[in-house]
N, C-alpha and C positions, 0 to 999 in steps of 0.2 A: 242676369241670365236671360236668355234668347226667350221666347214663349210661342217662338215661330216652329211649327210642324209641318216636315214634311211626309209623304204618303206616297214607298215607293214599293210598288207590286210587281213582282217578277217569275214567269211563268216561261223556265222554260220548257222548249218541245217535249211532249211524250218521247219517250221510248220506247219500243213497245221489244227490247230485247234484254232490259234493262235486269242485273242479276237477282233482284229480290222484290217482291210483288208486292209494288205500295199500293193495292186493291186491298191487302190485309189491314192495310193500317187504319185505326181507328182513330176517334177524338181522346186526348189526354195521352197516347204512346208515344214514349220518350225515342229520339233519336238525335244522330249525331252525323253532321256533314263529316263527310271522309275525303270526300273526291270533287271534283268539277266535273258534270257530266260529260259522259264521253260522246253525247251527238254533239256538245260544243267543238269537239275536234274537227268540223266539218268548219272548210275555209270560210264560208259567208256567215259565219258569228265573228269572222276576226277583223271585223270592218270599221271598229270603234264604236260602236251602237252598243254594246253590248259590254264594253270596258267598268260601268256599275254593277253589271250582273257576276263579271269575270271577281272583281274586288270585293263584292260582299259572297262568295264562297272563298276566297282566299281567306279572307278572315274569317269564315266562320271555321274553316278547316286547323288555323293557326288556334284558334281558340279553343276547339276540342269540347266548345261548349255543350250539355245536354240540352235540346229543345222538345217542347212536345207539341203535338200536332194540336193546332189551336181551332182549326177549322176543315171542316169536309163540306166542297163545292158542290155545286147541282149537280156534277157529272160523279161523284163521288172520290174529285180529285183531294188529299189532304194537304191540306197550308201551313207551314210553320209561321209566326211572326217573329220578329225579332227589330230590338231597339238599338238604336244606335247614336253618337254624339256625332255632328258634322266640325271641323277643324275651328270653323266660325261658333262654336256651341248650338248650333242649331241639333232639335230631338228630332231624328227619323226612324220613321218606323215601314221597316218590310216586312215584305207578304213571301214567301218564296213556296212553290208549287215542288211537292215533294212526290212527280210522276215520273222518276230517270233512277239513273243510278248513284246520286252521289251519296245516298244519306245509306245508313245501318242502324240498326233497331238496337235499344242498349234496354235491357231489362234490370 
């Protein structure tokens, strides 16, 4: 087994029209990616830059996984992490910034 880690953080833009107000959210509330945020719909995220961020919310939406918010940033932005295998067995771990509209509160 690999023992190599990588450390990938992904933040992206506010929203600030976004349908459900992740200023509510706290540390340990469980949530569940739904969607790809919809300010990605705008053409300059579709430049390739941005094609890891595109594929770790596909999978997370495919997956239907429940995560909980593992961290709240200085701005009192909330972080999900989540682990992952790379094809080569390499462990990665994201960060993903839970200030848009993809995610939904699963009580």
């Amino acid at each position: 087994m690999n023992a190599d880690v990588i450390l990938l953080i992904i933040r992206a833009p506010m929203d600030p029209d976004s349908t459900q107000d992740w200023k509510t959210l706290a540390l340990g509330d469980r949530v569940r990616i739904i969607r790809i945020p919809s300010l990605f719909n705008e053409s300059h995220y579709h430049n390739g830059d941005w094609e890891e961020t595109f594929a770790l919310y596909r999978h997370l939406i495919a997956q239907q996984e429940i995560l909980t918010v593992a961290e709240l940033d200085e701005f009192g932005v909330p972080w999900i992490e989540y682990e992952s295998i790379d094809n080569d067995g390499t462990k990665v771990s994201n960060g993903l910034a839970l200030d848009d509209d993809s995610w939904e509160r699963v009580y």
